[in-house]
C-alpha positions as CSV (number, residue, x, y, z in Angstrom):
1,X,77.5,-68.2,130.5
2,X,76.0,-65.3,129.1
3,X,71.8,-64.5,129.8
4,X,70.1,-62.2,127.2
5,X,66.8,-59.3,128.1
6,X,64.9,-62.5,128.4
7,X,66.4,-64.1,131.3
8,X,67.0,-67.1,129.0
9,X,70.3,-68.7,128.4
10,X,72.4,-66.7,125.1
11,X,72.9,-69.7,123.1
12,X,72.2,-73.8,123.1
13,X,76.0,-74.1,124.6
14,X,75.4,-71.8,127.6
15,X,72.0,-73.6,127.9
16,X,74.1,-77.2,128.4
17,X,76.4,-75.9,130.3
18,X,73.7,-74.8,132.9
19,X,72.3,-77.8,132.8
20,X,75.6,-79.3,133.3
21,X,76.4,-76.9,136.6
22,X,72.9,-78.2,138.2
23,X,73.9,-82.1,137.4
24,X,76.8,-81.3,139.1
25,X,75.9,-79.9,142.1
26,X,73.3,-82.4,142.7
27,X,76.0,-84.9,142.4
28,X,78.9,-83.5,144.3
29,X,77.2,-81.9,146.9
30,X,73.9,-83.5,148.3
31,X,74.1,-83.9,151.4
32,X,76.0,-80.7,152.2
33,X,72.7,-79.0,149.9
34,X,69.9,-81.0,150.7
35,X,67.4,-78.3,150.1
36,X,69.1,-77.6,146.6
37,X,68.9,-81.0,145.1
38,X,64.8,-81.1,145.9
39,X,65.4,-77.3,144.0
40,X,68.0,-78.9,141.5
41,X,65.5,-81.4,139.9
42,X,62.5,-78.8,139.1
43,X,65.6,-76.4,137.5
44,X,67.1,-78.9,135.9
45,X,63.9,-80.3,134.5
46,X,62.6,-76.5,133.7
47,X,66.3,-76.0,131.7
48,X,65.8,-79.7,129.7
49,X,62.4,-78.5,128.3
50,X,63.8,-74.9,127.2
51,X,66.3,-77.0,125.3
52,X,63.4,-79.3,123.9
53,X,61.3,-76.3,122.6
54,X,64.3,-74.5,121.4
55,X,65.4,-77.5,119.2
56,X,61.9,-77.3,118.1
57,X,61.4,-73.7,117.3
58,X,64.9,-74.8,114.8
59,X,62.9,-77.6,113.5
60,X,60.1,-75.3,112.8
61,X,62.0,-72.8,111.3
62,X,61.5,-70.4,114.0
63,X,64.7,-68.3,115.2
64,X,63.7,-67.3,119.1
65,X,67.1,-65.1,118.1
66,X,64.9,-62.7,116.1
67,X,64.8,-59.0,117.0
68,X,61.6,-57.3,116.8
C-alpha cells in the first residue's frame, strides 16, 4: 500500500486493502489485541467514510488526484 503528501491512502485499491488489514486483525486476533479492536472499529469506520466521500468527490466530478 502506498500513502501520498496527504497521509491518505494512493488509490481506492490501497484504500480497500487497508480496510481489509483492520477487518482482519479484529478478526484473527482479538483477544490477543484487545485494546486494538476498541482502536480497530473507530479506524475502520474513519477508512469506510474516506471511501464514501471519495466515491462522491467521482460522482461529483471532483478528482481529489488534482495537483495544484
Amino acid at each position: 500500500m502506498q500513502i501520498d503528501k496527504t497521509g491518505q491512502p494512493a488509490s481506492d485499491e490501497d484504500l480497500q486493502e487497508a480496510i481489509n488489514c483492520v477487518e482482519t486483525i479484529m478478526l484473527k486476533h482479538p483477544t490477543v489485541l484487545p485494546l486494538f479492536t476498541v482502536q480497530g472499529l473507530t479506524i475502520r469506520r474513519c477508512l469506510l467514510e474516506l471511501q464514501e466521500i471519495r466515491k462522491q468527490l467521482v460522482e461529483y466530478g471532483i478528482n481529489f488526484k488534482e495537483k495544484g
